[in-house]
TORKOL-4160 file (C-alpha; in steps of 0.2 Angstrom, whole numbers, padded with zeros to 4 digits, m for minus):
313
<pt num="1" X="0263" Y="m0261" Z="m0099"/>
<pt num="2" X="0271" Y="m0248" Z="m0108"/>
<pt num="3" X="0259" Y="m0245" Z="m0124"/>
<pt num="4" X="0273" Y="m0237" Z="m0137"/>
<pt num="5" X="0273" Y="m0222" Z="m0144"/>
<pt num="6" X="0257" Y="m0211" Z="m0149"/>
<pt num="7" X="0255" Y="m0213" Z="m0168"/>
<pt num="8" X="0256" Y="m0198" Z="m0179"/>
<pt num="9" X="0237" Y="m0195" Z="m0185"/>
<pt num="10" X="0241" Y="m0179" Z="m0195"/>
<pt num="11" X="0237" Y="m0179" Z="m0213"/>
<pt num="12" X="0239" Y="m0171" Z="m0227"/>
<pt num="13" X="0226" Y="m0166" Z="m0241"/>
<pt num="14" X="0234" Y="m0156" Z="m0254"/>
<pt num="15" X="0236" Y="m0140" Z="m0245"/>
<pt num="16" X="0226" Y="m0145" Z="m0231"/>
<pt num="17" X="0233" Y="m0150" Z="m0215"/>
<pt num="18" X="0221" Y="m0161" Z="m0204"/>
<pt num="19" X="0225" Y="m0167" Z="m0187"/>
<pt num="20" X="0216" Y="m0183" Z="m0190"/>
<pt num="21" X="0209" Y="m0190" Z="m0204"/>
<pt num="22" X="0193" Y="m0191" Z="m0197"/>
<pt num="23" X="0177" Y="m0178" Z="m0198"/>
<pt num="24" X="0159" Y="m0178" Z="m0201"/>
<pt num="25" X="0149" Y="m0180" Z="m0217"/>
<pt num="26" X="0139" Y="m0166" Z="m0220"/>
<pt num="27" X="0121" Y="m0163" Z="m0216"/>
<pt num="28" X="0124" Y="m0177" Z="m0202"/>
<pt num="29" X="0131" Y="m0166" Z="m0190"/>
<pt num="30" X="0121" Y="m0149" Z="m0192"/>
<pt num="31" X="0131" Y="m0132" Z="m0193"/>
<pt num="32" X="0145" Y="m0143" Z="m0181"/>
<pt num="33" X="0144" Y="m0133" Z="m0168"/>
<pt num="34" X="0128" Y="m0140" Z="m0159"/>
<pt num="35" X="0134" Y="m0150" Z="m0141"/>
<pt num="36" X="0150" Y="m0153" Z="m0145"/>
<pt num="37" X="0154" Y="m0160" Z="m0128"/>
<pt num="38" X="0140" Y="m0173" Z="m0133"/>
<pt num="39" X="0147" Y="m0177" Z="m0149"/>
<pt num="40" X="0168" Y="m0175" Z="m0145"/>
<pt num="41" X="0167" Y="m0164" Z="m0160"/>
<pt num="42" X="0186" Y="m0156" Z="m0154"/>
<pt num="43" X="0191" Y="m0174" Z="m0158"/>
<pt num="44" X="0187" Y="m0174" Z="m0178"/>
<pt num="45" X="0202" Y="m0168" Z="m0190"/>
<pt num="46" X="0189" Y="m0158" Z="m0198"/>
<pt num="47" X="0170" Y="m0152" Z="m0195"/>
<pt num="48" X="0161" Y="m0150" Z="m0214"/>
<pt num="49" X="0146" Y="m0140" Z="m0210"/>
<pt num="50" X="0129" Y="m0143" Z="m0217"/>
<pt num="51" X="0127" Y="m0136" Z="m0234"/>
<pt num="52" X="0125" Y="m0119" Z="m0238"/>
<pt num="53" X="0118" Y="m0109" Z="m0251"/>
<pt num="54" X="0119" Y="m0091" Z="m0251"/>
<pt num="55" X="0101" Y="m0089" Z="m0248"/>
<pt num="56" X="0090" Y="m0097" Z="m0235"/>
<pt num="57" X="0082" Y="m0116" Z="m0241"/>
<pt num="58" X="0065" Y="m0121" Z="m0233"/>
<pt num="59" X="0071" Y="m0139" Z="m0239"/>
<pt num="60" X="0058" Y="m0153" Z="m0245"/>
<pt num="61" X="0042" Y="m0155" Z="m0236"/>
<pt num="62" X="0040" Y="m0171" Z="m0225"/>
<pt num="63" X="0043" Y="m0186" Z="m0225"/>
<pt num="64" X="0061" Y="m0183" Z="m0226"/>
<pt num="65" X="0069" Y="m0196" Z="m0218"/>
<pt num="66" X="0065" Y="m0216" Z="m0217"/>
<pt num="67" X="0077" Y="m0230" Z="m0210"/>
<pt num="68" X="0079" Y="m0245" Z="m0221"/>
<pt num="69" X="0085" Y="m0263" Z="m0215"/>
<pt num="70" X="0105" Y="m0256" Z="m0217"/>
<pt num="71" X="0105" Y="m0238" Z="m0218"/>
<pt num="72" X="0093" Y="m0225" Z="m0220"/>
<pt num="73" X="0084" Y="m0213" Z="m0235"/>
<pt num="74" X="0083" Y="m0193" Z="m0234"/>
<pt num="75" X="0078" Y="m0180" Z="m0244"/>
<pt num="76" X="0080" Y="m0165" Z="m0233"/>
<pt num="77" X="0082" Y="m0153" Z="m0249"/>
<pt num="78" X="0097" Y="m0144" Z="m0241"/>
<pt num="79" X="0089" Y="m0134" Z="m0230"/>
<pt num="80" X="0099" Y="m0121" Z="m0224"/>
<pt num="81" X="0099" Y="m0103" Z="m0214"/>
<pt num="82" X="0110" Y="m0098" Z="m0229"/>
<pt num="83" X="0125" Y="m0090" Z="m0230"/>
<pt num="84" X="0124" Y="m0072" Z="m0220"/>
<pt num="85" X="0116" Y="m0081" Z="m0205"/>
<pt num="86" X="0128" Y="m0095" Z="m0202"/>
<pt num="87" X="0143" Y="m0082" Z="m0204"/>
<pt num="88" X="0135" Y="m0071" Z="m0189"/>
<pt num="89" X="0126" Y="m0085" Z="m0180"/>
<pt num="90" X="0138" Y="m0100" Z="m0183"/>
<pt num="91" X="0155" Y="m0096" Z="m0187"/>
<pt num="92" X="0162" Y="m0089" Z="m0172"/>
<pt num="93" X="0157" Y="m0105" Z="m0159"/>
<pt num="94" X="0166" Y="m0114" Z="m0173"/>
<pt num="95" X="0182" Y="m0106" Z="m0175"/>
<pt num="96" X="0183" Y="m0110" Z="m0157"/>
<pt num="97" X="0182" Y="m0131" Z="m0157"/>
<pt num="98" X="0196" Y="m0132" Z="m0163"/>
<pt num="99" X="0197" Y="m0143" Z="m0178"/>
<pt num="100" X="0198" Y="m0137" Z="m0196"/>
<pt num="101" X="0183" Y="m0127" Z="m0204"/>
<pt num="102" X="0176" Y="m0135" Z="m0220"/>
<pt num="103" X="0162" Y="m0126" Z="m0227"/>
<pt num="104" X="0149" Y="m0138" Z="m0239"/>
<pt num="105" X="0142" Y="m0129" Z="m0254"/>
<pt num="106" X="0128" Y="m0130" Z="m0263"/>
<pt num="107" X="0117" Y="m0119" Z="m0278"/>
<pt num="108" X="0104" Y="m0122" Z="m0293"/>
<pt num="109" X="0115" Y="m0111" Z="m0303"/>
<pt num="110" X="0135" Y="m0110" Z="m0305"/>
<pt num="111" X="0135" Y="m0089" Z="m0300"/>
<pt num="112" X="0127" Y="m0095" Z="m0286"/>
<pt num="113" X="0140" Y="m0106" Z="m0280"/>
<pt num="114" X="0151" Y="m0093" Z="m0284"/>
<pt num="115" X="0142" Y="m0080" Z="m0274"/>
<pt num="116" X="0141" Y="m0092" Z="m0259"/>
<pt num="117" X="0160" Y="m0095" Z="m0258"/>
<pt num="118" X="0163" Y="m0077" Z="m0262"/>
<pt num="119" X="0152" Y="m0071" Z="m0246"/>
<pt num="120" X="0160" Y="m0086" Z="m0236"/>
<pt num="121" X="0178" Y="m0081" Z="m0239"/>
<pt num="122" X="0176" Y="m0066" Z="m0226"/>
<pt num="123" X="0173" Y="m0079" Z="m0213"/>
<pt num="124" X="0189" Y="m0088" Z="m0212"/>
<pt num="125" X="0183" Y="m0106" Z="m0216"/>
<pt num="126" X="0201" Y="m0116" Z="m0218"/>
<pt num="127" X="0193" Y="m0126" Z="m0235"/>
<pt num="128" X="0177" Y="m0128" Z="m0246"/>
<pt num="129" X="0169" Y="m0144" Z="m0250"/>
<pt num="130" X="0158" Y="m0141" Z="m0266"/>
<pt num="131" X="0141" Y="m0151" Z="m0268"/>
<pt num="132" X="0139" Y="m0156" Z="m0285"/>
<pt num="133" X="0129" Y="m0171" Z="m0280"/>
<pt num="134" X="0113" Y="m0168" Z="m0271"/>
<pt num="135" X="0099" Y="m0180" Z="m0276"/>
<pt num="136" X="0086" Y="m0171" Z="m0266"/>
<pt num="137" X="0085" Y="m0154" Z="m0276"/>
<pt num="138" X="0076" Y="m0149" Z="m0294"/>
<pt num="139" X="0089" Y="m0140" Z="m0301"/>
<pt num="140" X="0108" Y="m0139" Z="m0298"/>
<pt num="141" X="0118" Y="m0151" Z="m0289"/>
<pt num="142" X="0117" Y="m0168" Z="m0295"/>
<pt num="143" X="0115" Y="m0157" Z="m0314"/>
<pt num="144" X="0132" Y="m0153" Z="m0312"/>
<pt num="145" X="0138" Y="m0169" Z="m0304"/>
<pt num="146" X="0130" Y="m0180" Z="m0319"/>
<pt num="147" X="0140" Y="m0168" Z="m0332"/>
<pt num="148" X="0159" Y="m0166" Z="m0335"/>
<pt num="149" X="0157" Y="m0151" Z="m0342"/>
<pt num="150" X="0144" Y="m0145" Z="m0330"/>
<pt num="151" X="0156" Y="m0148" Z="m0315"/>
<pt num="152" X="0170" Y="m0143" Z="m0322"/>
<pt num="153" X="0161" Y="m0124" Z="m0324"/>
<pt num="154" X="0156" Y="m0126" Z="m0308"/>
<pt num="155" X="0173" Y="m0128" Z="m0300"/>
<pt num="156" X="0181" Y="m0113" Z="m0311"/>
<pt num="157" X="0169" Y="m0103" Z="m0308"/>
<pt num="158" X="0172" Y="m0107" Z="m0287"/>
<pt num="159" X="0191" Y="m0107" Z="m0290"/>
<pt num="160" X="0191" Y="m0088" Z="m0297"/>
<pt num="161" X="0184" Y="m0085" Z="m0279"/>
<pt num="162" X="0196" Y="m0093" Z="m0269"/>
<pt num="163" X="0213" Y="m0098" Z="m0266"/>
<pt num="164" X="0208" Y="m0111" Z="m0250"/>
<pt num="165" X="0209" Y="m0127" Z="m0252"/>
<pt num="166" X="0195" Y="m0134" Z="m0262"/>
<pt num="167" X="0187" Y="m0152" Z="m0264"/>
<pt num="168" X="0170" Y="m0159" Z="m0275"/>
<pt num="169" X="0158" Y="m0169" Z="m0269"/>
<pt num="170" X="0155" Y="m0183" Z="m0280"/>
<pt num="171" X="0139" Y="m0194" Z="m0284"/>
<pt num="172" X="0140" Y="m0210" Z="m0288"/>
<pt num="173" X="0125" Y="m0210" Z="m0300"/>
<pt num="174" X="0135" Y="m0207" Z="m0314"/>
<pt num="175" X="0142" Y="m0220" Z="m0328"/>
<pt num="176" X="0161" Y="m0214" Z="m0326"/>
<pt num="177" X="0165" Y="m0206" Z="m0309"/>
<pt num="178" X="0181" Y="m0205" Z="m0314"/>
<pt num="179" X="0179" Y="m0195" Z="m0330"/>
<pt num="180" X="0168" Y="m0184" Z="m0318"/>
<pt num="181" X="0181" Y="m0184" Z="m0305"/>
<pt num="182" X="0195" Y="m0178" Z="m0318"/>
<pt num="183" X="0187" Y="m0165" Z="m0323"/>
<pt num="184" X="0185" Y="m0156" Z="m0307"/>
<pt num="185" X="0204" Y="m0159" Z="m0303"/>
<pt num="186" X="0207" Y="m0150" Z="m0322"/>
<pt num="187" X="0196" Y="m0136" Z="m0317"/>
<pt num="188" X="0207" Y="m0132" Z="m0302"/>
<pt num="189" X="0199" Y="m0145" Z="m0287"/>
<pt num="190" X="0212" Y="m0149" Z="m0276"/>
<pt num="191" X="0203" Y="m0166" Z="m0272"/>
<pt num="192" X="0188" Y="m0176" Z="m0270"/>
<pt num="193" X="0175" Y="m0183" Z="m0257"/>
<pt num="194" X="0168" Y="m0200" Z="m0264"/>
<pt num="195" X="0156" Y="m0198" Z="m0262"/>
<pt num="196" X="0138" Y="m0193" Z="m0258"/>
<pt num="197" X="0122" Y="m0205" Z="m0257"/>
<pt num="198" X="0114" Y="m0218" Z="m0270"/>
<pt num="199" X="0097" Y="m0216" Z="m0276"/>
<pt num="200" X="0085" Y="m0229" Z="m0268"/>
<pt num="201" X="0066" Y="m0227" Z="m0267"/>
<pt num="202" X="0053" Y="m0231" Z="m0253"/>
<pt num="203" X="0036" Y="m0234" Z="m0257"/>
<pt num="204" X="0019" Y="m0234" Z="m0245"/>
<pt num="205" X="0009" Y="m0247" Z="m0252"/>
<pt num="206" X="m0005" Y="m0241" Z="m0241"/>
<pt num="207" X="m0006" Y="m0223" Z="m0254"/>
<pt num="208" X="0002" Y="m0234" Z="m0269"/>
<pt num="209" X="0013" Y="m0219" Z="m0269"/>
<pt num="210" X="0032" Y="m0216" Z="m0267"/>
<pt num="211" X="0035" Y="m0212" Z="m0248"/>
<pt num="212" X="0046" Y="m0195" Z="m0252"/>
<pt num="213" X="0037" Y="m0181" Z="m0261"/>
<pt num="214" X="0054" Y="m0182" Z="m0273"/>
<pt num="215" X="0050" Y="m0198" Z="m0277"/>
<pt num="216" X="0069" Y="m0203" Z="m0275"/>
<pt num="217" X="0077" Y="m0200" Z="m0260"/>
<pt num="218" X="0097" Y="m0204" Z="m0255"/>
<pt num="219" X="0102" Y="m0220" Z="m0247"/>
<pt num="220" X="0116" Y="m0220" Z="m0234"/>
<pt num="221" X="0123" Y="m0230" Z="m0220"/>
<pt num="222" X="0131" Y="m0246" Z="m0219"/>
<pt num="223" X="0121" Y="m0253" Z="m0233"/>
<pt num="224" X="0132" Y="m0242" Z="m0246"/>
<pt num="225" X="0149" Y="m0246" Z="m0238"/>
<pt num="226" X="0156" Y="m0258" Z="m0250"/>
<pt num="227" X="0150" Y="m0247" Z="m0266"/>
<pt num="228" X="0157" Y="m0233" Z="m0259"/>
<pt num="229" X="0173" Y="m0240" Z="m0256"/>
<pt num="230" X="0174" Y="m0247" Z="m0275"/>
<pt num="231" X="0171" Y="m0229" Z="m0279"/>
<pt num="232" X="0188" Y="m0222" Z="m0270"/>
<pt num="233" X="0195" Y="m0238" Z="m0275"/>
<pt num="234" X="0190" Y="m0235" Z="m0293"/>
<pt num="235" X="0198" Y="m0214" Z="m0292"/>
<pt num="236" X="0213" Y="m0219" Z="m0282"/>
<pt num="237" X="0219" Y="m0231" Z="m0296"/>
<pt num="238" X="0214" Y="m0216" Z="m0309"/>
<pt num="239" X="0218" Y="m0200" Z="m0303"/>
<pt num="240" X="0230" Y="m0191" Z="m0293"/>
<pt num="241" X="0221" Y="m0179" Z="m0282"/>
<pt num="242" X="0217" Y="m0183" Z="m0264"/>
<pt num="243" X="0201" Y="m0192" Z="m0259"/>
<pt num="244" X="0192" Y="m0190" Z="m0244"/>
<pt num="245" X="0181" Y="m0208" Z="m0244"/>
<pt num="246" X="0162" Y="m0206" Z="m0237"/>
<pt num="247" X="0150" Y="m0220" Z="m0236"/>
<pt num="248" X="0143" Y="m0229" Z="m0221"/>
<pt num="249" X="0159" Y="m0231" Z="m0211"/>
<pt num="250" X="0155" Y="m0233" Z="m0193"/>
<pt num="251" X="0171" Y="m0240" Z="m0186"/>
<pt num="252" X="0192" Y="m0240" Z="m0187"/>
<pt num="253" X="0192" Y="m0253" Z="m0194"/>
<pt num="254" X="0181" Y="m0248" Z="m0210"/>
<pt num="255" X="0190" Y="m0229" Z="m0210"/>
<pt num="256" X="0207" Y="m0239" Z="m0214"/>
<pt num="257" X="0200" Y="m0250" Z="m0227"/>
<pt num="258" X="0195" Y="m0234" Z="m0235"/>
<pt num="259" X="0212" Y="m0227" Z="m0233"/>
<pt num="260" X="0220" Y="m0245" Z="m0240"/>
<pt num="261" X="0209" Y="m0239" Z="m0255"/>
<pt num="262" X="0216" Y="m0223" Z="m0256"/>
<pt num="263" X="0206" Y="m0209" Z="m0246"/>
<pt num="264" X="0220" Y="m0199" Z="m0236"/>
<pt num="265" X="0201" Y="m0196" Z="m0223"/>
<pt num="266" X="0187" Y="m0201" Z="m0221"/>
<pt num="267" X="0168" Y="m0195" Z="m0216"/>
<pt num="268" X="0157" Y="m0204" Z="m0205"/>
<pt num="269" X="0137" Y="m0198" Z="m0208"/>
<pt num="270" X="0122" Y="m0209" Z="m0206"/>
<pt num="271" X="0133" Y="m0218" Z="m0190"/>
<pt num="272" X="0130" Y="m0200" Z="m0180"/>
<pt num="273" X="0111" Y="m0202" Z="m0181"/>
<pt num="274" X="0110" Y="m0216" Z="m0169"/>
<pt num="275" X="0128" Y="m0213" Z="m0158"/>
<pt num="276" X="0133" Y="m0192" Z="m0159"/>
<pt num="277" X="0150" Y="m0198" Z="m0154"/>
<pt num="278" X="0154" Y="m0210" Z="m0167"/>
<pt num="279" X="0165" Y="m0199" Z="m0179"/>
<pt num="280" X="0175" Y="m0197" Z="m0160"/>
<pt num="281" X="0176" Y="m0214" Z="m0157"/>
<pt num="282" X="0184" Y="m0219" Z="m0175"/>
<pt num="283" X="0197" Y="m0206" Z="m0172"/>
<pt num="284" X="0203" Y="m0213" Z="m0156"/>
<pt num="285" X="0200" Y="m0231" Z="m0164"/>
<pt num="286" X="0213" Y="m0227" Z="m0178"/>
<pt num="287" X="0227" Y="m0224" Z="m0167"/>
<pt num="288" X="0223" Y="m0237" Z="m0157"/>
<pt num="289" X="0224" Y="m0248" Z="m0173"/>
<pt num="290" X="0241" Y="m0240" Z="m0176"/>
<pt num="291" X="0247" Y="m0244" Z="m0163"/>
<pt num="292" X="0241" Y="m0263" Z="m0162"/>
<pt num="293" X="0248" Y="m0264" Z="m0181"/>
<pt num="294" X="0267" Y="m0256" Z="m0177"/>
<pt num="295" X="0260" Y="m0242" Z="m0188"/>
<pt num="296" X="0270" Y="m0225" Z="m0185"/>
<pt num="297" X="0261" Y="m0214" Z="m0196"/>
<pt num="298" X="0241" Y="m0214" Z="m0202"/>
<pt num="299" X="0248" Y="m0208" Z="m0220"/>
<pt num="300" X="0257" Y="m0224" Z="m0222"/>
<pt num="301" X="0242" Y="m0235" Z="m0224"/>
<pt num="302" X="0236" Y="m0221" Z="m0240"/>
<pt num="303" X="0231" Y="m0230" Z="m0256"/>
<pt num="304" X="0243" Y="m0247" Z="m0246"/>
<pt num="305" X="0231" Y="m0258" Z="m0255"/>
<pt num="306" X="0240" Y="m0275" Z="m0262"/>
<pt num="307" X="0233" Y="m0284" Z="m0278"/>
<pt num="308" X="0221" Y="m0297" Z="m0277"/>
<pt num="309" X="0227" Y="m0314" Z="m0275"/>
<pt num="310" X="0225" Y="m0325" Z="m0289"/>
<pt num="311" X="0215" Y="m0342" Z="m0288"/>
<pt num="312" X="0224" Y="m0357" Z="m0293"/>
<pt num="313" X="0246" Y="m0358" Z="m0297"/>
């Protein structure tokens, strides 16, 4: 039987031209380069790599990561090789998958975001993803990401840097992710990823102690999906920049409720941890959705969401 014609999966993010809508969630994937065959990394519209921060990060100490009934909890720290290393070590068995480049980035200070995408620019990367919204760190990240003003400053200063496309990382442990979202488009983001982990806390009652040396750490995973979703429901109504939606997806079919809401890609994170090839097998799932749904093009479904229906006549 003749299955119709291939659906168009090309998207576009502001500037940014994707494939695919679908890549990896940072700091779920490594640098992106590690066994690509094993994880049909030429598949993904995009690899974002782990963080980087200009100068090598030891990270957290252990425990650094504990499953929970629907998802898990890390507090990695963002450990990194920083930036110098993964430009000499990294960068060119990138370049060479195939898929669009996206650099995460991550400092305590706003210079040092600066610095880091200043350094970066000489390697190429095709777009930026800027983390303002790291639970797991003293200082910086989730700072910014808590503050209007704070991430606003962050993003001009990052935007005098560069002229590459450029997206926030949001957290959703804020009152008004909106108001936080607005002001990074204001200060010259081209778009948003909503949005990073929750903050959840394990205990061992054995100790009476929290489990993470943080305290806090950040939830992922399935068990964040539907917050996650009202998050990038939530910007898509009120702003006009380009969201990438992130947040325990682990199938198609929770990738296009995601775009329904509004996100023009999508992420897939924790869902690596136990198959390497999930991220792959959402892509070829969308198209295969497409195709069962008589849709031409993935951009159609963007933001397609219809109103609620109402109870009663």
């Amino acid at each position: 039987m003749d299955p119709g014609p291939t659906p168009d999966l090309r998207v576009r993010l502001g500037p940014l031209e994707l494939s695919n809508p679908v890549m990896n969630a940072s700091g779920t994937f490594g640098y992106g380069d590690e066994w690509p065959d094993l994880t049909g990394t030429a598949q993904l519209g995009a690899i974002v790599t782990k963080t980087l921060t200009l100068e090598p990060r030891p990270g957290n100490p252990p425990p650094r990561l504990h499953e929970t009934p629907a998802g898990m909890l890390n507090s990695i720290g963002l450990q990194n090789i920083g930036v110098a290393r993964f430009l000499s070590e990294r960068m060119p068995a990138l370049r060479a998958l195939g898929p669009r480049i996206i650099a995460s980035v991550g400092g305590n200070r706003t210079h040092e975001y600066a610095a880091a995408v200043r350094a970066l620019e000489a390697g190429g990367c095709d777009a930026y993803e800027i983390n303002i919204s790291c639970p797991n760190i003293a200082r910086g990240g989730l700072a910014f990401g808590r503050c209007p003003l704070g991430a606003g400053e962050v993003v001009r200063a990052v935007r005098g840097e560069t002229r590459r496309p450029l997206f926030v990382k949001l957290s959703p442990n804020v009152t008004d992710i909106v108001e936080i979202g607005r002001a990074c488009l204001e200060a010259g983001a081209d778009g948003l990823t909503a949005v990073n982990t929750f903050l959840g806390l394990a205990i061992d009652i054995d100790a009476e102690r929290p489990l993470f040396h943080r305290g806090g750490a950040g939830l992922s995973g399935p068990a964040i999906r539907p917050l996650a979703l009202h998050k990038v429901w939530e910007l898509a109504r009120a702003l006009p920049g380009p969201l990438i939606g992130a947040g325990g997806i682990l199938t198609a079919r929770d990738a296009w409720e995601f775009m329904l809401a509004g996100a023009g890609a999508i992420q897939v994170g924790t869902g690596q941890m136990r198959d390497p090839r999930r991220a792959a097998a959402v892509a070829r799932g969308l198209g295969e959705l497409c195709r069962a749904r008589g849709v031409g093009s993935i951009g159609e479904i963007v933001g397609r969401l219809r109103p609620a229906a109402c109870a009663g006549g």
